[in-house]
C-alpha positions in Angstrom: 0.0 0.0 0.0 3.1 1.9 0.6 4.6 1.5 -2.3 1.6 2.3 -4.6 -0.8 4.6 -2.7 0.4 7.4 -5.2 -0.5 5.3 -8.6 -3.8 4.0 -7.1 -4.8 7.4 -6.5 -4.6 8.3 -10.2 -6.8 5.3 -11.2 -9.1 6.2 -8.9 -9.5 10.0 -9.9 -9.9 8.8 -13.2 -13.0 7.5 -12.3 -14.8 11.0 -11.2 -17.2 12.2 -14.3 -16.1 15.9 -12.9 -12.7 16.9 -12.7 -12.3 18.9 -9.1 -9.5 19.1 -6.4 -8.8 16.0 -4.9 -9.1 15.3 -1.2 -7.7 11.9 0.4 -9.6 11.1 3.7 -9.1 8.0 5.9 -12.6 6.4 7.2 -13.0 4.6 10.2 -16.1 2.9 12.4 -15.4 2.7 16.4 -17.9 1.2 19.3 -17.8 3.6 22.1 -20.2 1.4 25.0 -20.4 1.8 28.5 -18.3 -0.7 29.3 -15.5 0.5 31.9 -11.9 1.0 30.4 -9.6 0.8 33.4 -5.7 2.4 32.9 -3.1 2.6 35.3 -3.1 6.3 36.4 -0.6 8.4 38.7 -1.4 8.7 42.2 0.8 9.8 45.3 1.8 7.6 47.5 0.7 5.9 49.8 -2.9 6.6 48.0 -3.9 3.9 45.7 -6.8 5.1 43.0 -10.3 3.9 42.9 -11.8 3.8 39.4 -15.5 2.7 39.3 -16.3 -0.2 36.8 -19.3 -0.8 34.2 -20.5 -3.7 32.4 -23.5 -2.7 30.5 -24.0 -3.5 26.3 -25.4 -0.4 25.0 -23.3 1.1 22.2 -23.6 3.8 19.5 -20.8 4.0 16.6 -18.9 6.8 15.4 -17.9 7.2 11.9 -14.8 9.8 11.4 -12.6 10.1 8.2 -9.6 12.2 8.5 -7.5 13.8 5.7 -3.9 13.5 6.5 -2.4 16.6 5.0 -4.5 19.4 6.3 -5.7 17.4 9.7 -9.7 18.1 8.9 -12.0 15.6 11.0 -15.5 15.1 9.8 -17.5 12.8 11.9 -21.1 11.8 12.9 -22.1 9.8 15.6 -24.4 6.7 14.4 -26.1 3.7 16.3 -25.2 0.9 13.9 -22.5 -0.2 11.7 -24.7 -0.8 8.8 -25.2 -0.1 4.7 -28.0 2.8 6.1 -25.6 4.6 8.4 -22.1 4.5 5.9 -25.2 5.8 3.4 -25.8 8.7 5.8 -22.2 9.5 6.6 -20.9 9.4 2.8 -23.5 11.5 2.2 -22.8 14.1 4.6 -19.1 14.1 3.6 -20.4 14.6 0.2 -22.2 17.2 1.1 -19.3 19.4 3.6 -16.9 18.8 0.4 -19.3 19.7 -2.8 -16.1 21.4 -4.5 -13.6 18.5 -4.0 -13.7 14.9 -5.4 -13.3 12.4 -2.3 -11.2 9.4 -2.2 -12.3 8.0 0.9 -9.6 5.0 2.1 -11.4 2.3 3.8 -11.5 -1.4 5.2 -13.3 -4.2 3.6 -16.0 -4.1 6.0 -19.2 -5.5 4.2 -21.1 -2.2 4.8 -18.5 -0.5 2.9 -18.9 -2.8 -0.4 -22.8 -3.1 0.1 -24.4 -3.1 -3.2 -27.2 -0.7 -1.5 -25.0 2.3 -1.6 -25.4 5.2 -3.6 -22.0 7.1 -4.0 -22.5 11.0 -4.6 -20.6 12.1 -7.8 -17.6 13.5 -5.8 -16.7 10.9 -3.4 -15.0 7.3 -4.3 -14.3 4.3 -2.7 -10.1 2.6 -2.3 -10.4 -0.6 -0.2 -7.4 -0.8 1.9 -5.6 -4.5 1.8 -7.5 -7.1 3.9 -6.3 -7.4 7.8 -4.2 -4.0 7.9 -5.8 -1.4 10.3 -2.3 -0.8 10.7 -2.4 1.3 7.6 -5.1 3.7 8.1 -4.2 6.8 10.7 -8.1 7.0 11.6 -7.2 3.7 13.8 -4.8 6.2 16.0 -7.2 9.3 16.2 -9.9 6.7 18.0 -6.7 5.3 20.4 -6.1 8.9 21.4 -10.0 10.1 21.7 -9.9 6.7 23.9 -7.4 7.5 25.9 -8.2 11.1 26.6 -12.0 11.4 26.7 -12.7 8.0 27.9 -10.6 5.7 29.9 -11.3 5.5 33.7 -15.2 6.9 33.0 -18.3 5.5 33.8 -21.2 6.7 32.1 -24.7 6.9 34.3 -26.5 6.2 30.7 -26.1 5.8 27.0 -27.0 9.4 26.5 -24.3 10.5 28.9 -21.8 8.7 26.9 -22.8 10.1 23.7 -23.1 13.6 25.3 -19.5 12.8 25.9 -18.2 11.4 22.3 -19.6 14.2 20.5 -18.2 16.9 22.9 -14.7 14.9 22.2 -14.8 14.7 18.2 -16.2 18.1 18.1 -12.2 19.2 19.9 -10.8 17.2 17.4 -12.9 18.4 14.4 -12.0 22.2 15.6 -8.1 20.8 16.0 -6.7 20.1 12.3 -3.4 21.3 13.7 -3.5 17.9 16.3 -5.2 15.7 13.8 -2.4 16.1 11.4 0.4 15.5 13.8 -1.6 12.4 14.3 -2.6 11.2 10.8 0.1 13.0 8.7 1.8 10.1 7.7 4.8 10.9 5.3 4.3 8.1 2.8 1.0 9.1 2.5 1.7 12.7 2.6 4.4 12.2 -0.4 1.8 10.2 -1.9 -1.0 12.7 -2.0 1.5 15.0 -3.3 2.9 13.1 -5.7 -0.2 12.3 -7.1 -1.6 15.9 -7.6 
């Protein structure tokens, strides 16, 4: 993927019937629940920390894609990973980006290849290889909204939680500056480049 990110770009903007600025985003799914998500934390001593613990399945799902080289977040907060909700999501990315032509980088999820969708004019699939989260930088923006809007928490409901995950992506949406140190990768930046 490394390798040829920057030639795989090219075949996919040849596919666009309108011929716009490009923008690369990497799209990712996470399940935020209120299930507890106990760290070690620093405490003085002798005082040991007590951290409350939760084990309750209610989840809701947010979708985020990230452009590496300016660090813009878009994001929604869904409560399934389903054909419907990537419906709603590309369509709302469509719509924040009607002047650009989206190459949207994702997994093979099945909801991502569903026959069911209906991709606006400017935005286009690239299917990253099976098994390698490793590759797409969305996977590191959830590990730092985990680990500094979420870990040690307990949630008194589902609506708490969520109260919580959209007050979290909303700082990282108005943070490009963050989102870049995070998800600027430099073979994908070179890429990108290359490729305009």
């Amino acid at each position: 993927m490394e390798k040829k990110l920057s030639s795989d770009l090219a075949q996919v903007r040849a596919r666009f019937p309108a011929q716009q600025p490009i923008r690369v985003m990497f799209q990712d799914e996470a399940r935020f629940g209120r299930i507890s998500d106990s760290r070690r934390c620093w405490c003085k001593k002798p005082l040991r920390p007590l951290v409350k613990a939760m084990l309750t399945h209610e989840y809701v799902y947010a979708y985020a894609a990230v452009s590496p080289v300016d660090g813009r977040l878009d994001a929604l907060v869904l409560p399934h990973v389903n054909a419907q909700c990537m419906q709603l999501f590309i369509n709302e990315l469509a719509r924040r980006y009607p002047n650009e032509n989206l190459i949207m980088v994702v997994d093979g999820a099945g909801w991502h290849k569903a026959g069911s969708l209906e991709l606006p004019d400017n935005l286009r699939p690239h299917f990253l290889p099976p098994y390698s989260p490793e590759l797409n930088p969305q996977e590191h923006i959830w590990d730092e909204l985990r680990e500094k809007h979420f870990h040690n928490r307990v949630f008194d409901s589902l609506d708490a939680l969520e109260d919580q995950l959209v007050q979290a992506l909303k700082a990282f949406e108005a943070d490009p500056q963050r989102m870049r140190s995070i998800a600027g990768w430099d073979w994908i930046i070179n890429a990108v480049s290359t490729e305009k």
